[in-house]
N, C-alpha and C positions, 0 to 999 in steps of 0.2 A: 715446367721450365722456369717459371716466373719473370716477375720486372726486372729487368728490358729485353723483350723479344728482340734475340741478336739473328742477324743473316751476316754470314760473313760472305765477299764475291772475291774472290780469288781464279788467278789467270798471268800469264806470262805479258810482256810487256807488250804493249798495243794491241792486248787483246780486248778492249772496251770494259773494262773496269770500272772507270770513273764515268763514263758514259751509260751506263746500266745505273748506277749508286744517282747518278743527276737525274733520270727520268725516275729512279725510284722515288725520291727525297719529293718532289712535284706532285706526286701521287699522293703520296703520305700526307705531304702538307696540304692536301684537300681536303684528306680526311680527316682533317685535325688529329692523327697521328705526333704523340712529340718526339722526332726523331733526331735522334743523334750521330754525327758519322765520327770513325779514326782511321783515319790511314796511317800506311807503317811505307815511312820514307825506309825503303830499304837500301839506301847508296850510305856510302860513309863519311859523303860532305856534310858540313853543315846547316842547317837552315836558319832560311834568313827570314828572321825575325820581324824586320824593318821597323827597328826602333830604335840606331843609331845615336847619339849624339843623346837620347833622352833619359829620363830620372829611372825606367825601367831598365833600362841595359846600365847603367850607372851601379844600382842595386844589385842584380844578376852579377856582374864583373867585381863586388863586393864582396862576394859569397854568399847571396841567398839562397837558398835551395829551389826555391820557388818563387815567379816576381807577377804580381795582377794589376791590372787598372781596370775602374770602371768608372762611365758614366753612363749620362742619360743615351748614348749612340752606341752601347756595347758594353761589353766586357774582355779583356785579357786576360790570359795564363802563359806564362813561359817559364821555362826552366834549361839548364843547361845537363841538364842527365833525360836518358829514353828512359820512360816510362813502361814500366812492364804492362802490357794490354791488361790485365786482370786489375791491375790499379786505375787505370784509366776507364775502364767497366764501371766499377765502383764507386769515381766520382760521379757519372753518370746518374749513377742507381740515387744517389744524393740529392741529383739534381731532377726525380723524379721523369726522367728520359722513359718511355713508352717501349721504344724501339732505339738497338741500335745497330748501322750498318758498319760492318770496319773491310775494308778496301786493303788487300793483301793478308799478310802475315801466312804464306802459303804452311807452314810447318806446325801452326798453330790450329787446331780442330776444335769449331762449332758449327752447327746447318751452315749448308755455302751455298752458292751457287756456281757451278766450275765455267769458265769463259774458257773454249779453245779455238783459236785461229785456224787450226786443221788436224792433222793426223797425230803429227809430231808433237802436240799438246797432249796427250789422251793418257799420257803419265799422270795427271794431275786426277782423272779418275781412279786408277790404281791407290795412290797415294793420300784418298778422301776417307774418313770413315763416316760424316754424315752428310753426303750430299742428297739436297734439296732438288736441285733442277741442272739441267747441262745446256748450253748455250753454245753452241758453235759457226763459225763464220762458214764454215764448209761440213758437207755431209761426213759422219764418220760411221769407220765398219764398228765402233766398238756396241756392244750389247749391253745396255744400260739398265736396270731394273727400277729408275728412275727417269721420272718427265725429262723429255731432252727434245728442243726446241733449235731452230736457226735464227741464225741471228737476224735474216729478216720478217720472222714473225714475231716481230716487236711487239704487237696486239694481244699476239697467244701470250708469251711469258712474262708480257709485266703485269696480264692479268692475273696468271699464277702466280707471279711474287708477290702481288698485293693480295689476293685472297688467303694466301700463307701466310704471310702476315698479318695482315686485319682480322684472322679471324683466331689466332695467338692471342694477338693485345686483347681483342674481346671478351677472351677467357679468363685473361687475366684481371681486367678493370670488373670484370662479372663477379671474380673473387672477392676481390678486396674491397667491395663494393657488401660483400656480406661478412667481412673479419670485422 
């Protein structure tokens, strides 16, 4: 697969998404994992930036295509065009990212994790071609040929997302570790 071992967690809305990707990211960051997240605002408002009144959104409202700041407290990027996931991958891969988790993009396929709230989720299996793991709030009749977990065996699946994980990166820092 190479660098960045991606898991994508994908699930309808308040199916625990961001909740799964927060204990995962916890995980990771113990194990010195360097993990990156992207979520994909999928509404067609805006987002807010909150950088109002400042020399960034002054530039942006210019026409930069792209506007950053850094200091010793961070770094910024914003832009006012969506970025295609595969470029946002990429900057990633620059930024020498280990792992990365992206939170949505249901139409977009890499290893996922499927989150369903109950029955009426169970489309999102149909509709996967590489799931990883299934996660659901409530028992489901479907017959999975993959690990599938409830949601309150928090212990069972993030030990399997993190062994799925960690032992990816492994292979991979193994490699290049001999190129």
């Amino acid at each position: 697969m190479g660098f960045p071992v991606i898991l994508q967690v994908v699930g309808y809305q308040n199916s625990g998404k961001t909740t799964v990707i927060t204990k995962l990211l916890k995980q990771l960051s113990q194990q010195r994992i360097k993990t990156a997240v992207i979520k994909h605002h999928g509404h067609e408002d805006t987002l807010d930036i909150q950088d109002s009144g400042k020399d960034t959104e002054s530039h942006r409202n210019a026409g930069a295509f792209i506007t950053g700041i850094s200091s010793s407290g961070g770094t910024v990027f914003s832009m006012n065009h969506e970025m295609p996931l595969e470029k946002a991958i990429d900057i990633y891969k620059v930024l020498d990212i280990e792992c990365v988790l992206i939170e949505g993009y249901k139409k977009i396929q890499y290893p996922r994790v499927l989150l369903c709230r109950n029955q009426s989720d169970s489309d999102l299996i149909i509709k996967s071609s590489e799931p990883v793991a299934l996660i659901s709030k409530e028992k489901l009749a479907a017959d999975s040929s993959f690990p599938y977990f409830l949601r309150t065996e928090e212990d069972k699946w993030l030990k399997f997302l993190m062994d799925y994980i960690a032992s990816r990166v492994n292979e991979e820092r193994a490699y290049h570790e001999t190129v």
